[in-house]
C-alpha positions in Angstrom: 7.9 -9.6 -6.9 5.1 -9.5 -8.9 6.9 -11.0 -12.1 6.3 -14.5 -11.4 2.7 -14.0 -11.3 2.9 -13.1 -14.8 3.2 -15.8 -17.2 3.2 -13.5 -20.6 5.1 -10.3 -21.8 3.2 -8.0 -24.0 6.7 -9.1 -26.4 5.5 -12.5 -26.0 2.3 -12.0 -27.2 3.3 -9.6 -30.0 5.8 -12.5 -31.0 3.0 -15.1 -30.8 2.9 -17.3 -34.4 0.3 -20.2 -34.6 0.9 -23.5 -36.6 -1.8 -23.4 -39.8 -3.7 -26.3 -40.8 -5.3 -26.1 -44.0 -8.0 -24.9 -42.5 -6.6 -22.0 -40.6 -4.9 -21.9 -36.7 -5.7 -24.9 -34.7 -8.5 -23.9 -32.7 -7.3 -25.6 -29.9 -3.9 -23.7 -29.8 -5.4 -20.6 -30.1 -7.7 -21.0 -26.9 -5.0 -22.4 -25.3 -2.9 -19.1 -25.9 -6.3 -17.4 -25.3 -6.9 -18.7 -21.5 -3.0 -18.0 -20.6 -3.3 -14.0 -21.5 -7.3 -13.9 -19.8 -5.5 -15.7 -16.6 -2.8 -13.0 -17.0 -5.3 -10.4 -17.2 -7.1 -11.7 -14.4 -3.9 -11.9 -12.3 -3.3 -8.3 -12.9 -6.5 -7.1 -12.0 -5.9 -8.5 -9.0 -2.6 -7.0 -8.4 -3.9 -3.8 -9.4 -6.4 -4.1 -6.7 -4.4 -5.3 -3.7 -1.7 -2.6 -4.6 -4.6 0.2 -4.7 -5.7 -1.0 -1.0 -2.4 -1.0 0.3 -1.9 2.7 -1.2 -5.2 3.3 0.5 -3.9 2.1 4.1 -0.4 3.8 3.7 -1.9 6.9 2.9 -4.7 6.8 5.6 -1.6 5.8 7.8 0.5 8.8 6.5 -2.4 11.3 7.3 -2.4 9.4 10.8 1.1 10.1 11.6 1.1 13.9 10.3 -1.8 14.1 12.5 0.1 12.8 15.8 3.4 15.3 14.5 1.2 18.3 14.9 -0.5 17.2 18.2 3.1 16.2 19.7 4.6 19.6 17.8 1.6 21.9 19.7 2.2 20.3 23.2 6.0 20.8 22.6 5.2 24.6 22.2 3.2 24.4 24.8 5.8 23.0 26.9 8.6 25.0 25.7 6.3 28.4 26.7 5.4 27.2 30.0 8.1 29.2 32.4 9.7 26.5 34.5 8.3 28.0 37.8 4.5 26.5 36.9 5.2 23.2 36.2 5.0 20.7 39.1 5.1 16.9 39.5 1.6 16.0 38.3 2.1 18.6 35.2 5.3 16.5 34.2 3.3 13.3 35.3 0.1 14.1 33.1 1.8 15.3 30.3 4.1 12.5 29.5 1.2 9.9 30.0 -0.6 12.0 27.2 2.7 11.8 25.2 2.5 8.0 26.1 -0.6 7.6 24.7 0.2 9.4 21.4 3.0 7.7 20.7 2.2 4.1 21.6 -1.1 4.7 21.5 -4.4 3.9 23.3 -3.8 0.2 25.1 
């Protein structure tokens, strides 16, 4: 996915020869070559960041969702210990709202 943002390979770089004039590398070649790997770099940098906010969101998300386990895992208990004898209509009708809620959430 990110591959085609990339234009250079550190093996292209490495592999990079310039033309020499007599008076050296072609200046303009070389800040040619020069702007491609800063764009690359730039590119990256920007990769690097979007990937470290979407690690941020999927890990706030992941707390999020262990959170709502251990909620729904208590009322299960909860439910489970209850003796069959105290729970009545609004009990049953109360309850799975609040299961509503946690698992489609607020609306």
């Amino acid at each position: 996915m990110y591959q085609e943002r990339i234009m250079l390979t550190p093996k292209d770089i490495l592999e990079k020869e310039f033309k020499i004039d007599t008076r050296g590398y072609r200046p303009q070649e070389v800040d040619k070559f020069l702007d491609t790997i800063i764009s690359d770099y730039e590119e990256m940098i920007s990769m690097i960041r979007e990937l470290e906010r979407d690690k941020k969101e999927l890990a706030e998300e992941n707390m999020r969702l262990k959170q709502d386990v251990r909620t729904l895992k208590t009322k299960l208990e909860v439910v489970r210990d209850t003796t069959p004898g105290e729970i009545n209509n609004a009990d049953l009708l109360r309850r799975l709202s609040n299961l509503e809620k946690i698992v489609y959430g607020d609306k």
